[in-house]
C-alpha positions as CSV (number, residue, x, y, z in Angstrom):
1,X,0.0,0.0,0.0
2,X,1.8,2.7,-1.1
3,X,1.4,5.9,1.5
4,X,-0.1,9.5,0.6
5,X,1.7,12.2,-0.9
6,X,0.5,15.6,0.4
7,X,2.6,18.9,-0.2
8,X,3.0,21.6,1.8
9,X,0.3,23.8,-0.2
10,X,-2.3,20.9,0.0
11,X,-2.0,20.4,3.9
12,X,-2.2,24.0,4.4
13,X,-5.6,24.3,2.0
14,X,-7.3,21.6,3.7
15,X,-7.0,23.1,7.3
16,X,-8.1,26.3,5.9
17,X,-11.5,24.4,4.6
18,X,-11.9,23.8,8.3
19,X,-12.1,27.6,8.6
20,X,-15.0,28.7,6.4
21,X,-14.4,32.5,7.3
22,X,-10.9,32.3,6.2
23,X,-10.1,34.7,3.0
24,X,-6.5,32.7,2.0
25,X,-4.2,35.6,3.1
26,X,-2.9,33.6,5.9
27,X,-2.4,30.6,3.8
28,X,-0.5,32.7,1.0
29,X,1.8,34.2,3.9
30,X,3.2,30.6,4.5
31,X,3.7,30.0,1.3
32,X,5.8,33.1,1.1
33,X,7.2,32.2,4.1
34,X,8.7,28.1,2.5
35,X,9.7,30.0,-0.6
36,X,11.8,32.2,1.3
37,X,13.2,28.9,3.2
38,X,13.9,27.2,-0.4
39,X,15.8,29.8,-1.5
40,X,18.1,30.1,2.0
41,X,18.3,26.1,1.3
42,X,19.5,26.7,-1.8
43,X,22.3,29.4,-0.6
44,X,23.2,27.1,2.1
45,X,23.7,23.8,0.3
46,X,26.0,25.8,-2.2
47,X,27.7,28.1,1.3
48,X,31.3,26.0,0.7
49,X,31.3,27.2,-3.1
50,X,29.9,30.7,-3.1
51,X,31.0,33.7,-1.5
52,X,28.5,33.1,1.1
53,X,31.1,31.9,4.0
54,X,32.2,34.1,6.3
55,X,31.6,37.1,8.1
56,X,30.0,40.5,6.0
57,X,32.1,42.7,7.7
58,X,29.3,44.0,10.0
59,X,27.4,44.3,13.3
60,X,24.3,43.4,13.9
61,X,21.8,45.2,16.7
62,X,22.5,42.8,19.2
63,X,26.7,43.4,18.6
64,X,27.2,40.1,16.9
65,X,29.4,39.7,13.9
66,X,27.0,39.6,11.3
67,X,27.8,36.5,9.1
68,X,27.6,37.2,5.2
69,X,24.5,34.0,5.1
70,X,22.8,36.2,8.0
71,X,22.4,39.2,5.7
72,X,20.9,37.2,2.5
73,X,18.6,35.6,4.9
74,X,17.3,39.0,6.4
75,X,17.4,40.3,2.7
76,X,15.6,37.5,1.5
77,X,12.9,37.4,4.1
78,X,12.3,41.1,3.7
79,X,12.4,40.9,-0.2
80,X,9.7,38.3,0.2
81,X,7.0,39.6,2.1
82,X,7.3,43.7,1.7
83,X,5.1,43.5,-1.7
84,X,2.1,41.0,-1.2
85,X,0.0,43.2,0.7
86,X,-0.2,40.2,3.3
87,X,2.4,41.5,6.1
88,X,2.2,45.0,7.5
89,X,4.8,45.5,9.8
90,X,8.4,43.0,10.3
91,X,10.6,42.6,12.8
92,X,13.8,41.0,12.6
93,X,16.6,39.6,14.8
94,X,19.0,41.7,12.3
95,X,17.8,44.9,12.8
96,X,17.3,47.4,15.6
97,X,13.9,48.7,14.6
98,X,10.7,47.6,13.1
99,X,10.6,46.9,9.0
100,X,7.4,49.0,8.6
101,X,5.3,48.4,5.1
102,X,5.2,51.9,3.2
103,X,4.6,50.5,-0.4
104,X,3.4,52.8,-3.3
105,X,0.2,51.0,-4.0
106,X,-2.2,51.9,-1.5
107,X,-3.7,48.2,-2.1
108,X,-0.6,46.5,-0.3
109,X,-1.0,48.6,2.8
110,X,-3.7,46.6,3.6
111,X,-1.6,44.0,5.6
112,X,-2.9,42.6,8.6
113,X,-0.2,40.3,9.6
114,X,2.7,41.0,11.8
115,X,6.1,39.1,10.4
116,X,8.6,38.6,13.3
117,X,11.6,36.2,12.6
118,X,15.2,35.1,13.0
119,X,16.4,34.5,9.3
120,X,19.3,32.1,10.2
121,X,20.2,31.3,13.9
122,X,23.3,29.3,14.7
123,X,24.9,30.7,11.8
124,X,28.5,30.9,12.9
125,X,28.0,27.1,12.7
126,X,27.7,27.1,9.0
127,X,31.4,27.4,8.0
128,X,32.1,23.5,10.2
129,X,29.0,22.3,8.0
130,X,26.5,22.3,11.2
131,X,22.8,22.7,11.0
132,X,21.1,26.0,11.1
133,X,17.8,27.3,11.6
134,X,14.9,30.0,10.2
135,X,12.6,30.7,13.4
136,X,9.3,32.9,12.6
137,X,6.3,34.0,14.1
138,X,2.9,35.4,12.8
139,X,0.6,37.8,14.8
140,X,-2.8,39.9,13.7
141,X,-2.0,43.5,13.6
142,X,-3.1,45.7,16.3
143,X,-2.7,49.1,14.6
144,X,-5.1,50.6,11.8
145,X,-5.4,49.1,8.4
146,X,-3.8,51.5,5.3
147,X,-1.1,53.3,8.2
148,X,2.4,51.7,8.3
149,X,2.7,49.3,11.2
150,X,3.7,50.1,14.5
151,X,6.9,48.7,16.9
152,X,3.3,48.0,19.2
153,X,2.1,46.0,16.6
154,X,5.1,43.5,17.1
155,X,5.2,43.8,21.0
156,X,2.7,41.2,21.7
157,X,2.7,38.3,23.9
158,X,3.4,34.7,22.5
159,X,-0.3,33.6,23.3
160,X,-1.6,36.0,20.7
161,X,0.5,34.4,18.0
162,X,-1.4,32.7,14.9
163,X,1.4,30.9,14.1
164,X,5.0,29.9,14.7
165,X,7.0,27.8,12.8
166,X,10.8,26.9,12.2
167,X,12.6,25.7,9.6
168,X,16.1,23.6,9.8
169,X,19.1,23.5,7.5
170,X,20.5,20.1,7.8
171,X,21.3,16.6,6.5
172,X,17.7,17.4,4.4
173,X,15.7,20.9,4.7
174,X,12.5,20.7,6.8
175,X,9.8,23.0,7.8
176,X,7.8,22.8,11.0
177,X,4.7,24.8,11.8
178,X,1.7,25.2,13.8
179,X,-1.5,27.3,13.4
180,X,-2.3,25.8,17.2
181,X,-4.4,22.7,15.5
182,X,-1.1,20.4,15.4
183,X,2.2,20.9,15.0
184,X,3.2,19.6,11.5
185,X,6.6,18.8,9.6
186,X,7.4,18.9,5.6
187,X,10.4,17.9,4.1
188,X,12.0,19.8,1.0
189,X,12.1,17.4,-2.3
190,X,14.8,18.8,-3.7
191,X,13.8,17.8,-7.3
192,X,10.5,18.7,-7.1
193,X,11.1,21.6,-5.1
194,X,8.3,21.1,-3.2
195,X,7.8,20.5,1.1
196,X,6.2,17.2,1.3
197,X,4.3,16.4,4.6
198,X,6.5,14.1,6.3
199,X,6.2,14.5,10.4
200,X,2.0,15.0,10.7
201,X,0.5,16.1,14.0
202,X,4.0,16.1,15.8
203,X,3.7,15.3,20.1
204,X,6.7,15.5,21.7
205,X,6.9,11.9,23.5
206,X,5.9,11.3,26.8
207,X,9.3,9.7,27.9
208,X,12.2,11.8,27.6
209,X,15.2,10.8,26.2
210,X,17.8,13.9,25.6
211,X,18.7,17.0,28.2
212,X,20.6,20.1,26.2
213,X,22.8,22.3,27.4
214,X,25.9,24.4,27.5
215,X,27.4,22.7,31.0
216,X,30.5,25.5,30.4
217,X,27.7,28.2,32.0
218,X,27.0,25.5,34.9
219,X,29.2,27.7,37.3
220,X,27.2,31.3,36.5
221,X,23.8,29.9,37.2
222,X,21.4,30.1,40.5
223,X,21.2,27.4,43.0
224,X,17.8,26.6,41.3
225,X,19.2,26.4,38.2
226,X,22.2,24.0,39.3
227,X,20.2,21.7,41.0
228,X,17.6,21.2,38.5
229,X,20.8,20.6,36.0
230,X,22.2,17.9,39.0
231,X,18.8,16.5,39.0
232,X,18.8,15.6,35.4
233,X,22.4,13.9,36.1
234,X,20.9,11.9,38.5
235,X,22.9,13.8,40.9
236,X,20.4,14.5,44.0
237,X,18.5,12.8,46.1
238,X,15.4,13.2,44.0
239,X,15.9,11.4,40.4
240,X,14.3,11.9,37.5
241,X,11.5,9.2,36.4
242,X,14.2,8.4,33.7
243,X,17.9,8.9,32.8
244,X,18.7,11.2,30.2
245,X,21.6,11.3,27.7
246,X,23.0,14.4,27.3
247,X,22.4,16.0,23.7
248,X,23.6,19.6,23.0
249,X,25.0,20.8,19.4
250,X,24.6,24.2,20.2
251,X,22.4,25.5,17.2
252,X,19.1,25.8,18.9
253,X,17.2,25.0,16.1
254,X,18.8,21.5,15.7
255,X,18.3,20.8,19.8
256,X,14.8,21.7,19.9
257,X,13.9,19.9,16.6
258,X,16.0,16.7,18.3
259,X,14.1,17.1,21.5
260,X,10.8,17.5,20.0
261,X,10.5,14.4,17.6
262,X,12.5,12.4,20.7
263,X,11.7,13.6,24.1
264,X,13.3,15.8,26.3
265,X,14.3,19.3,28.1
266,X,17.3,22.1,26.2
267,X,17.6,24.8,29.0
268,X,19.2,28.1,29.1
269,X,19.6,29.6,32.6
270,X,20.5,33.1,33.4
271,X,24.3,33.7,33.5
272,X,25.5,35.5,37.4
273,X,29.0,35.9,35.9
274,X,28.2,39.2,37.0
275,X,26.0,39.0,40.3
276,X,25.0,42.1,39.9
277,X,23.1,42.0,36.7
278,X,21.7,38.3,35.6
279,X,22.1,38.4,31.6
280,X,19.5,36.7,29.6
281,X,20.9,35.0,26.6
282,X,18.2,34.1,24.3
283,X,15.9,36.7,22.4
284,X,11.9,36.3,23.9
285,X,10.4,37.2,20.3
286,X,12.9,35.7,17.7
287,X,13.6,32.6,19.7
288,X,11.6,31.7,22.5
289,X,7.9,32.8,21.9
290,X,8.0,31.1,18.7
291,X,9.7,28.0,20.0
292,X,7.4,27.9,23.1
293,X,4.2,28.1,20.6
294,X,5.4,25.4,18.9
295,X,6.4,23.2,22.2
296,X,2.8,24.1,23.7
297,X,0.9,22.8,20.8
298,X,3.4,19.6,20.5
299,X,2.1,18.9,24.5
300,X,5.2,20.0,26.2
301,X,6.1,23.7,28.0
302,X,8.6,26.5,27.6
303,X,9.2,28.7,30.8
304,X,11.7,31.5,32.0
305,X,12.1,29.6,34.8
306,X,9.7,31.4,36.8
307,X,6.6,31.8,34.5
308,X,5.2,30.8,31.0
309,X,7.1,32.0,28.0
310,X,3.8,32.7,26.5
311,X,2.6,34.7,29.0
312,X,5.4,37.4,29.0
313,X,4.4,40.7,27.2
314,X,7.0,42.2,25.7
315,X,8.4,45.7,26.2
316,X,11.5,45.8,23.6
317,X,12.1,44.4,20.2
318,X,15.6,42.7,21.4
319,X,14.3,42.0,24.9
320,X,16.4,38.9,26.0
321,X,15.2,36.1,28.6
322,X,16.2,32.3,30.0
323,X,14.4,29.6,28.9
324,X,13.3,26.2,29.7
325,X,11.4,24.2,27.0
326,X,10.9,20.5,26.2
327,X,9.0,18.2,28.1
328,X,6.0,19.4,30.3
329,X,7.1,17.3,33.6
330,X,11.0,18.3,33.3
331,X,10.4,22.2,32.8
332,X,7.2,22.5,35.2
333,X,10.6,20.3,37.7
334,X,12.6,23.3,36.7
335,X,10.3,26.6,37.8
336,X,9.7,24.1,41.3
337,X,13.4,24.2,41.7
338,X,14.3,27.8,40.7
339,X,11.1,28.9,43.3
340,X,12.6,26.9,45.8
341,X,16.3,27.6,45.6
342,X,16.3,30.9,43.5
């Protein structure tokens, strides 16, 4: 019996016939959104051959060398979605301020989607040939119709998200979303070009397999943090329900993806190296929120450590925060430590 081929554009029309009111904007923002990820693919698989290696020769808003792949991504993305009338207002992990929609037809500043994405995270990695990631998030816009879009618009917390999705750079090119009905994952055909369905309705599995982390930070966290990192080891005198093998490549697309499809916890405390101001590492709106989203709707959790990474509002576009995500059980273990020990 041979098994059903369904592309990414036929998966995505038949949960929008589940939604009669539903005008196919949304659904033509995702495709905009996997042709934008083809063409990164492309770039990538060609990096060790182009003059795409390497860094640009600038800074990016958050004072990271800005790798020359990290550019075309942010062009790309930009380029993509600034003419269809679909997205109002971007914001991206490259840029200090907002990408606001001014176009010259008044007909494509009609867009009621907010666009919010990381074009290529991990991408120092890219030069040793390790897996990268897109990360993106969709939101309704908040401001007026036919005005450009507003740095509120994008300041929203991840619960109001419509959808979040990721795509990863690796052995083969995959694309995983969710519109909170299911998380879902398509695999890029190269020859066809086209994102076949490959990993429907996605739950991350009840027993956890993997914990991922950078152990080098162990000595900068809180006593909450290090004991829910002992715990994991089997370390204290409470053990885990299972023991976990340590998994951490340190391209968070790649240990979330690992984590989702096979169990398990990636955590990112806050760093004490200097006591007197706890530094956040990862961004709430590029990384986290979206990441979180897609955790929630899998059946597992993402949390600062004290509260729900979906229930923090944000008040800057870079804002930075720790996260816990993976497995319900494990991260829910993780706020009980940190409340307990700090």
């Amino acid at each position: 019996m041979f098994s059903k081929i369904i592309t990414m554009e036929q998966h995505i029309l038949e949960q929008e016939r589940v939604h009669p009111e539903a005008t196919g904007t949304f659904t033509n923002l995702l495709y905009d959104i996997a042709l934008a990820a083809k063409i990164i693919s492309r770039e990538i698989r060609r990096a060790g051959l182009g003059n795409i290696l390497g860094e640009a020769g600038t800074v990016n808003v958050q004072g990271e060398e800005q790798m020359r792949l990290d550019v075309f991504a942010n062009e790309t993305f930009i380029r993509m979605n600034s003419y269809t009338g679909r997205v109002g207002v971007m914001a991206t992990e490259e840029l200090e301020s907002i990408v606001s929609i001014v176009p010259d037809n008044p007909a494509m500043a009609e867009g009621k989607y907010v666009l919010i994405f990381d074009p290529v995270d991990g991408s120092s990695n890219i030069a040793a040939n390790v897996s990268v990631g897109t990360i993106f998030s969709i939101y309704r816009r908040k401001s007026p119709l036919g005005a450009p879009g507003t740095v509120e618009d994008c300041l929203q917390p991840g619960r109001d998200m419509v959808a979040a999705g990721y795509v990863l750079y690796g052995s083969s090119t995959m694309l995983v979303y969710t519109a909170g009905n299911g998380v879902h994952g398509f695999t890029l055909e190269p020859s066809l070009g086209e994102f076949l369905l490959s990993h429907p309705a996605i739950r991350i599995p009840p027993r956890p397999r993997y914990s991922s982390t950078n152990v080098s930070y162990e000595r900068f966290w809180s006593p909450g943090a290090r004991y829910f990192h002992h715990y994991l080891q089997g370390l204290e005198l409470e053990k885990p329900p299972v023991e976990l093998s340590a998994r951490y490549v340190g391209s968070l697309v790649a240990d979330f993806h690992r984590n989702l499809l096979n169990g398990g916890v990636f955590y990112y405390p806050l760093s004490y190296a200097d006591p007197t101001n706890p530094r956040p590492k990862l961004r709430l709106l590029y990384e986290a929120a979206p990441l979180g989203y897609i955790a929630n709707d899998a059946g597992g959790y993402a949390s600062d450590g004290t509260q729900n990474i979906l229930d923090i509002i944000p008040t800057e576009l870079h804002q930075r925060t720790a996260l816990f995500i993976g497995d319900r059980a494990l991260v829910q273990k993780a706020e009980e430590f940190i409340g307990q020990y700090g």
